[in-house]
Structure formats: structure tokens, C-alpha cells
Short mmCIF file of the C-alpha atoms (twelve columns), coordinates in Angstrom:
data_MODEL
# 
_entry.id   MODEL 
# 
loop_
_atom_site.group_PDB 
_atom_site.id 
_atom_site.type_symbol 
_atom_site.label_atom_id 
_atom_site.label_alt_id 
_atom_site.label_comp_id 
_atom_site.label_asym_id 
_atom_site.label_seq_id 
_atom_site.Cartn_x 
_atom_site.Cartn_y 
_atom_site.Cartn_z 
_atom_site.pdbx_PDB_model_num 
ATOM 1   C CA . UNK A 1   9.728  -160.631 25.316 1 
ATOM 2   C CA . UNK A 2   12.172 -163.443 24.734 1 
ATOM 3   C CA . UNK A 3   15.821 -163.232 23.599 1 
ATOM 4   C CA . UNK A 4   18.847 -165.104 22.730 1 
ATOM 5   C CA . UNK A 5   22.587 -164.720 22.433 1 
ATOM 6   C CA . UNK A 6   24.706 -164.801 19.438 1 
ATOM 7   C CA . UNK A 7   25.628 -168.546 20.754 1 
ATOM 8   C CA . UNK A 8   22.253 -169.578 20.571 1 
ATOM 9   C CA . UNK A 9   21.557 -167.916 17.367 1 
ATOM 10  C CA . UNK A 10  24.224 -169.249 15.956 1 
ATOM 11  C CA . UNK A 11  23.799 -172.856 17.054 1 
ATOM 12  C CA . UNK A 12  20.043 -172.477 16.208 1 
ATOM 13  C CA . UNK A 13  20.933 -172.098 12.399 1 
ATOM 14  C CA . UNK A 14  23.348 -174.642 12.917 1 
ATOM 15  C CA . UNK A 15  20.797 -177.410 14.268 1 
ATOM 16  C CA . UNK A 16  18.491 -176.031 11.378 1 
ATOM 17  C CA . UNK A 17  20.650 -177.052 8.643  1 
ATOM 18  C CA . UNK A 18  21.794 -180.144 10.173 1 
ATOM 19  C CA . UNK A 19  18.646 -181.461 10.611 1 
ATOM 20  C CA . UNK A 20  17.239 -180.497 6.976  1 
ATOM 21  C CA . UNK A 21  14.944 -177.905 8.505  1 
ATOM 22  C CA . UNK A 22  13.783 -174.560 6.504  1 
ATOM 23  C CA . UNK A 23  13.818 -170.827 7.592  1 
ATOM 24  C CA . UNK A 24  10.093 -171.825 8.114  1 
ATOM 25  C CA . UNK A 25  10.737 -173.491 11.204 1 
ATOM 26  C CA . UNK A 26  10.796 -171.411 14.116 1 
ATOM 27  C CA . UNK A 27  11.979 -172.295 17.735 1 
ATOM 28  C CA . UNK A 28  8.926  -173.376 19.887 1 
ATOM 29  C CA . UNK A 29  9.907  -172.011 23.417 1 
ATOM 30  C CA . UNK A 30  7.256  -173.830 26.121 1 
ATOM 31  C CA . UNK A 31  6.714  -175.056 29.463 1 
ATOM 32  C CA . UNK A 32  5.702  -178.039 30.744 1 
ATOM 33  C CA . UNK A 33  4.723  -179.926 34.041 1 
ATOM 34  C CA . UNK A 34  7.752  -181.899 35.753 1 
ATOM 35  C CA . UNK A 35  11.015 -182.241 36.122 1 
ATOM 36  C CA . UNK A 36  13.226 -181.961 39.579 1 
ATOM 37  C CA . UNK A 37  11.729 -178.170 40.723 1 
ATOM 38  C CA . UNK A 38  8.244  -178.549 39.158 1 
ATOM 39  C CA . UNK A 39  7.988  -176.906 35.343 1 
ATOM 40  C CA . UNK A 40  10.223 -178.013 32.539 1 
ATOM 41  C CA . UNK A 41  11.408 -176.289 29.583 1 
ATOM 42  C CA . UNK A 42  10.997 -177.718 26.229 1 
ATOM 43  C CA . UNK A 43  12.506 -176.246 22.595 1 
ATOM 44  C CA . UNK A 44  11.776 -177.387 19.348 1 
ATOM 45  C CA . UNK A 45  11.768 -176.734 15.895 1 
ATOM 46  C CA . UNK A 46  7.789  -175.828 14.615 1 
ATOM 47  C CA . UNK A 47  6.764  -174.787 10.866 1 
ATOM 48  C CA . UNK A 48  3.251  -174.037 12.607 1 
ATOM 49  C CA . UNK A 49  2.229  -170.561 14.078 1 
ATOM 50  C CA . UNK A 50  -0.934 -171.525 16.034 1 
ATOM 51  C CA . UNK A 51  -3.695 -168.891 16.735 1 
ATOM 52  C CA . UNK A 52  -2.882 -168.371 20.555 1 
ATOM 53  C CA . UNK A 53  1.131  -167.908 19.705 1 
ATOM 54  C CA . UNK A 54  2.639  -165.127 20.745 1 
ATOM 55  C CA . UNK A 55  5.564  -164.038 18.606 1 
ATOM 56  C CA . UNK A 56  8.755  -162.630 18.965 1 
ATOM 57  C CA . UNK A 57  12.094 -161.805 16.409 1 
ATOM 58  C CA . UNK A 58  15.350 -161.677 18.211 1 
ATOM 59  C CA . UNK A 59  18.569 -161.893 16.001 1 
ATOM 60  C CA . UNK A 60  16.697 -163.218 13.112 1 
ATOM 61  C CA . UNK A 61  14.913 -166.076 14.825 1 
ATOM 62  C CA . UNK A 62  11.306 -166.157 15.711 1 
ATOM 63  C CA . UNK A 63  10.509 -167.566 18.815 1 
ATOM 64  C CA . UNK A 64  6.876  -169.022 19.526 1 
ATOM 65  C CA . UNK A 65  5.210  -169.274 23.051 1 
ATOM 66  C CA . UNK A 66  1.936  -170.350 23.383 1 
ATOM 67  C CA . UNK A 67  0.041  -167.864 25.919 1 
ATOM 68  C CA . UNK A 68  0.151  -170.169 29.058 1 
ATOM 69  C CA . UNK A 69  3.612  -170.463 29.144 1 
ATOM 70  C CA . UNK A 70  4.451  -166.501 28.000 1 
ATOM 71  C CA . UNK A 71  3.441  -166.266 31.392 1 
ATOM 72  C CA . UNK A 72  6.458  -167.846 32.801 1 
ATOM 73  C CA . UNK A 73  8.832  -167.245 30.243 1 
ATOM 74  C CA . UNK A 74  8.613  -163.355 30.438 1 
ATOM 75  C CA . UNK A 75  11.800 -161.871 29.974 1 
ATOM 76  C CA . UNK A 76  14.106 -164.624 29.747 1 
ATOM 77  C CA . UNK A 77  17.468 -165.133 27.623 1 
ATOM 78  C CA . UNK A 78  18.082 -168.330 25.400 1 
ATOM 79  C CA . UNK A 79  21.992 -168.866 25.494 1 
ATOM 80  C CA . UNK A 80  23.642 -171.914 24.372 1 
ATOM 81  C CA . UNK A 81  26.970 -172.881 26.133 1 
ATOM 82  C CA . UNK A 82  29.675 -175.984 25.308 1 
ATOM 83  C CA . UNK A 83  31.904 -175.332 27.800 1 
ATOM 84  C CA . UNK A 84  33.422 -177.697 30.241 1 
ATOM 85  C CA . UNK A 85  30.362 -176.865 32.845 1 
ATOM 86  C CA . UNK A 86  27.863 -177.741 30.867 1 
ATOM 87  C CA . UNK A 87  26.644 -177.958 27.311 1 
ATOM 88  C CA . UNK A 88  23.635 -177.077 25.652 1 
ATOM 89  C CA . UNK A 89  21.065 -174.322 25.794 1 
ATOM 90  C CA . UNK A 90  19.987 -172.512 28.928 1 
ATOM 91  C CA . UNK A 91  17.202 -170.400 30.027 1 
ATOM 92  C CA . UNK A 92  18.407 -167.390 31.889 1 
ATOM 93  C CA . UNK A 93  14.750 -166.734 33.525 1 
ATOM 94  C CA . UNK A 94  14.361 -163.745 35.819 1 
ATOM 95  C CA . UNK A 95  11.119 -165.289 36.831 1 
ATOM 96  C CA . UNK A 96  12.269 -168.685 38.599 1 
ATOM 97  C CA . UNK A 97  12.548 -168.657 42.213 1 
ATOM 98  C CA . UNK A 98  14.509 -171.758 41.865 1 
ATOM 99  C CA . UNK A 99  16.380 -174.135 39.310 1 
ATOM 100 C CA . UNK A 100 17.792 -177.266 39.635 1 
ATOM 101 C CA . UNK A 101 21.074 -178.321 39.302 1 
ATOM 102 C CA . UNK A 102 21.180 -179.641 35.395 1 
ATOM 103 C CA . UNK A 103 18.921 -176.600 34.864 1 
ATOM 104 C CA . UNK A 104 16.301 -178.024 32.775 1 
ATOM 105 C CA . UNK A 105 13.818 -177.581 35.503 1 
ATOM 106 C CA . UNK A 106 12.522 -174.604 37.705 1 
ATOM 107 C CA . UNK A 107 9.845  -173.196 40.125 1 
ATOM 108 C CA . UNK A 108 8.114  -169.670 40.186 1 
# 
């Protein structure tokens, strides 16, 4: 399972409408190789539901994974933040052994 915040809910719908999009596109949650600690997260808007997507509903936002990164993505909390330390969305990942320090990248 995958959640998110209100923050990230709430700047989800913002982004949505900002950039034109519909309720029909959902947030595509996915890992990639790269970055500083080895893996990468990427997020996007996606109108398609591909055959291997899992799917979850948190809040009122459905969140696609594809099944090879559901494996590293297991549990973890979308939050958005625009504070002073940092803004944008995070990954709160129980599953990351270690993260670097703009925390767009991790290792398992």
C-alpha cells in the first residue's frame, strides 16, 4: 500500500488543474535506476492503467505502481512540503536503508 498526506493531496489537485489535467489522470508512483544512492523516484501524471499496475486509492487519488517497483515502494507515504528546508514532494519509505541528502534518491 501507498499513501499520502493531506499536503500532497492537496497539491496533487492543485498541479492537476494547473496543468489542464482531468480526474482521469492518476499519479504514476515508480522507480528508476540512478541518482546519488542508486534508485530514483519518479511521479507523474498518467491517464493509462497498464495491465501489470497495481492500484491503490488514498484520499481520493489513485496511485499507480507498476509491479517491479511495488516492490520497493511498499508502505511508503507521499507528503509534499514548502517549507524553508525543502520544497516539494517526499517519499517517506520504510524500505530505504539509505537516502541522500536532496532525497530524490535511495538504496534498499
Amino acid at each position: 500500500m501507498i499513501q499520502i498526506t493531506d499536503s500532497a493531496k492537496d497539491k496533487i489537485f492543485a498541479l492537476r488543474a494547473q496543468e489542464g489535467k482531468t480526474e482521469d489522470h492518476n499519479i504514476r508512483v515508480s522507480v528508476q535506476g540512478g541518482g546519488c544512492s542508486g534508485l530514483m523516484y519518479d511521479l507523474e501524471f498518467d491517464s493509462a492503467i497498464n495491465e501489470k499496475d497495481e492500484i491503490f486509492e488514498d484520499k481520493g487519488v489513485k496511485i499507480l505502481v507498476d509491479r517491479k517497483s511495488l516492490l520497493y515502494l511498499l508502505g511508503t507515504t507521499l507528503d509534499f512540503s514548502d517549507g524553508l528546508n525543502g520544497k516539494g514532494f517526499q517519499f517517506v519509505n520504510p524500505n530505504a536503508s539509505r537516502t541522500c541528502g536532496c532525497g530524490e534518491s535511495f538504496a534498499v
